[in-house]
C-alpha positions as CSV (number, residue, x, y, z in Angstrom):
1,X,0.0,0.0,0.0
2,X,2.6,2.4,1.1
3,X,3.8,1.7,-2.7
4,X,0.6,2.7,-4.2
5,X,0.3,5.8,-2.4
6,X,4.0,6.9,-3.2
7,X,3.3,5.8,-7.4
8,X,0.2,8.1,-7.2
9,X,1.8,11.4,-5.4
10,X,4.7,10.8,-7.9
11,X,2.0,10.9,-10.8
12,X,0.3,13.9,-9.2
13,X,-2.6,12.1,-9.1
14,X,-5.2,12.0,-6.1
15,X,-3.7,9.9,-3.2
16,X,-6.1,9.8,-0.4
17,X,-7.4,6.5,1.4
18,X,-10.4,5.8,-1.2
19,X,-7.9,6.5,-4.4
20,X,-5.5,3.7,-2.8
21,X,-8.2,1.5,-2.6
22,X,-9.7,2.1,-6.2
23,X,-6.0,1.1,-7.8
24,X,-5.9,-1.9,-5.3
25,X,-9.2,-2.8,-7.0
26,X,-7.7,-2.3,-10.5
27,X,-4.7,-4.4,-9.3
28,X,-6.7,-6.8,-8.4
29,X,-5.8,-7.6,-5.3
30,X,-7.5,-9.5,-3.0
31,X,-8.8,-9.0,-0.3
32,X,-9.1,-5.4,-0.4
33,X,-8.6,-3.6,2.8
34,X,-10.8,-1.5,4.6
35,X,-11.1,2.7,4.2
36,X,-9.8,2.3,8.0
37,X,-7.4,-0.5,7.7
38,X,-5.4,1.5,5.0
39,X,-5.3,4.9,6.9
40,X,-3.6,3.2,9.9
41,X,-1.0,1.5,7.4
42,X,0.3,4.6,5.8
43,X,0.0,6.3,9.5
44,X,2.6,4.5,10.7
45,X,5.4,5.3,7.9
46,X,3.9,9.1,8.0
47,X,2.6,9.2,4.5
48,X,-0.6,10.8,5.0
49,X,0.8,14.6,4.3
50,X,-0.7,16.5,2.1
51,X,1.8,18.0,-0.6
52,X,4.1,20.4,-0.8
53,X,5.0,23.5,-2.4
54,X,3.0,26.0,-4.3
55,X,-0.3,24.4,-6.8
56,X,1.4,24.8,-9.9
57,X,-1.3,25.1,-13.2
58,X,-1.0,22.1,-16.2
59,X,-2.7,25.1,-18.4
60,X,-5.8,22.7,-18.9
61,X,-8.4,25.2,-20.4
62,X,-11.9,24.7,-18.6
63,X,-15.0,24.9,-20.1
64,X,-16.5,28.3,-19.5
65,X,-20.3,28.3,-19.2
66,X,-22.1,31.7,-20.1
67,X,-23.1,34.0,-18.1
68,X,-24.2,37.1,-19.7
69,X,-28.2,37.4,-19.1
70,X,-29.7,37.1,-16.3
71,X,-31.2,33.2,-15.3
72,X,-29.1,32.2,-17.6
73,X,-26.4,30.0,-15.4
74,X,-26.5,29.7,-11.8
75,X,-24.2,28.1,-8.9
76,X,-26.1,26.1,-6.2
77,X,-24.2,25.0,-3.2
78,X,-25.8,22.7,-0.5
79,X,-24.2,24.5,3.1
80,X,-24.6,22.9,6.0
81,X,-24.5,21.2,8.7
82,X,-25.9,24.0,10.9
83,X,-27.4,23.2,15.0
84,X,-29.2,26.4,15.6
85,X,-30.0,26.2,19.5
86,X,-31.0,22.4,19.2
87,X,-29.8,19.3,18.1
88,X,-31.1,19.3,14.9
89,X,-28.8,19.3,11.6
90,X,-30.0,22.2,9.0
91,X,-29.1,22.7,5.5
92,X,-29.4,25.0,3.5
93,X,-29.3,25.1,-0.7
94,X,-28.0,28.2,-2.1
95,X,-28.7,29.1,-5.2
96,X,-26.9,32.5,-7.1
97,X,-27.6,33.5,-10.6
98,X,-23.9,34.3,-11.9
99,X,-24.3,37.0,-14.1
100,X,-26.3,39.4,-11.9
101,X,-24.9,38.2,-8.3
102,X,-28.1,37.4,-6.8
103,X,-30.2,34.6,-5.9
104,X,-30.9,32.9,-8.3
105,X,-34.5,31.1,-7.9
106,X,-35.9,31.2,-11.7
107,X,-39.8,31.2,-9.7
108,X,-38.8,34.6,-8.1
109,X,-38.1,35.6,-11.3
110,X,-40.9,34.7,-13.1
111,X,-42.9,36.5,-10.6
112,X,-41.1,39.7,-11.0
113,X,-41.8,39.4,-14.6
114,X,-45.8,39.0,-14.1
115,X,-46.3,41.9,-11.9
């Protein structure tokens, strides 16, 4: 495992507990140890730090969506969990409209439009 882990940090690639166990299962190897089980093996030779050194870009070019009228892309983030004065989780689903900064609900909008 500690093997793995040290191939995939070399290769930049994603090198957490679940990744270590998805190229164990493309290795084939059986049987494949637990989320937990692997954490505590690459504890003990201290390989679970995170990188080092500055992000450095590839110069991938991403996609870029539109975003000059209004309702016409928006960014929705689920935030939560919140305890407000109980013990209760809350959530909460944001959603922005992009091009005008504000939220983002296409019914509000609709209703603006018909009065």
């Amino acid at each position: 495992m500690e093997m793995v882990r040290v191939s995939l940090y070399n290769k930049d690639h994603f090198c957490s507990d679940q990744a270590i166990q998805w190229e164990l299962k493309d290795m084939e190897v059986q049987p494949i140890p637990s989320l937990r089980t692997i954490s505590r093996i690459l504890y003990r030779p201290e390989l679970t730090h995170r990188r080092t050194g500055r992000y450095e870009p590839k110069g991938k070019a991403y996609p870029m969506l539109p975003m000059n009228l209004p309702n016409q892309t928006q960014q929705v983030d689920l935030v939560g969990p919140y305890f407000l004065a109980s013990p209760f989780r809350f959530y909460s689903l944001h959603s922005i409209d992009i091009a005008i900064n504000r939220c983002g609900s296409p019914c509000l909008q609709k209703q603006r439009k018909a009065l």
